[in-house]
N, C-alpha and C positions, 0 to 999 in steps of 0.2 A: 504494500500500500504506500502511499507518494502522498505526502503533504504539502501544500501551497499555503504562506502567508505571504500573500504579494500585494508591496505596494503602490497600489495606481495614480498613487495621487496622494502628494501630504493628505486631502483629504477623504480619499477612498480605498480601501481594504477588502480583500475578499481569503475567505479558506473555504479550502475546495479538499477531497479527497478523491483519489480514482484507483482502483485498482486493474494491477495488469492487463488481467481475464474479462473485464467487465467491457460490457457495452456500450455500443453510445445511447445517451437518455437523454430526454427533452427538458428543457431547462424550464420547468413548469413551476406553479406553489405549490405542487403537493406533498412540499416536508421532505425530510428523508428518514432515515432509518436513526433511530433514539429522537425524534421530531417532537416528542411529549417532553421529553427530560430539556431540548433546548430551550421549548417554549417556556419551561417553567423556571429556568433560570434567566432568559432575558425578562420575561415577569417580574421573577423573584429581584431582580438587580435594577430596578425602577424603570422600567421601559413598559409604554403602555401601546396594546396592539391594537390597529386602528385598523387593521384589512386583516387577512387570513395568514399572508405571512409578512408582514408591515410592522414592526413595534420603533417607536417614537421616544425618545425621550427628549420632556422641557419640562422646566423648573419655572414659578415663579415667570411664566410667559417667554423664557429663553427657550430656544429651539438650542437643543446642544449635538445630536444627530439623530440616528435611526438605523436598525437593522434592517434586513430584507432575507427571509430565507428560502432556497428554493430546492427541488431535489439532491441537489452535487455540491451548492456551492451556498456559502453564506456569507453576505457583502455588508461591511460595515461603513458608513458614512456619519464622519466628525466633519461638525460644522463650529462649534467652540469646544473648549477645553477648559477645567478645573480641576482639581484633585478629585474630587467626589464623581466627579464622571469619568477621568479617568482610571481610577478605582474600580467603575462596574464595567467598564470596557475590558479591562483586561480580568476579572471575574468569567466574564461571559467567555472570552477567549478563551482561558487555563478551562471552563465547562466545556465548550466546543471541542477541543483540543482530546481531553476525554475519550466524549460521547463518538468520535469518529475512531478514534482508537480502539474501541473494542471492535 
């Protein structure tokens, strides 16, 4: 299995896992495999889901970014930064990082 944390962009992120044998898949919302244990950690870590695979976090009317998860890949977009939100970004990360590893 092959791990991607690739930066597209000071402010665009994506982790992706593939494995060798595996096929090609449609890059849809329908989660992927541990898709319960993500959602409940980008929950758990103040992000609020606004679509099916969409979670949002702002504070206090700040937009700080948003996750987007989709079969293969999960793309993170930082639009500000603070301690407290960089704290559950990389929470949800070290979860992510995990849940594709088993």
């Amino acid at each position: 299995m092959v791990y991607n944390l690739v930066g597209c962009s000071l402010e665009a992120y994506s982790l992706s896992s593939t494995t060798e044998n595996s096929s090609s898949e449609d890059n849809n919302d329908s989660g992927s495999s541990g898709s319960g244990e993500i959602e409940d950690t980008i929950i758990n870590n103040g992000f609020e889901q606004t679509v099916s695979n969409v979670y949002v976090c702002q504070q206090n009317g700040t937009y700080y970014g948003e996750i987007v998860t989709q079969s293969n890949v999960t793309i993170i977009y930082i639009k500000k930064r603070n301690s407290e939100f960089d704290s559950r970004i990389n929470n949800v990360i070290e979860n992510l990082i995990m849940v594709i590893h088993r």
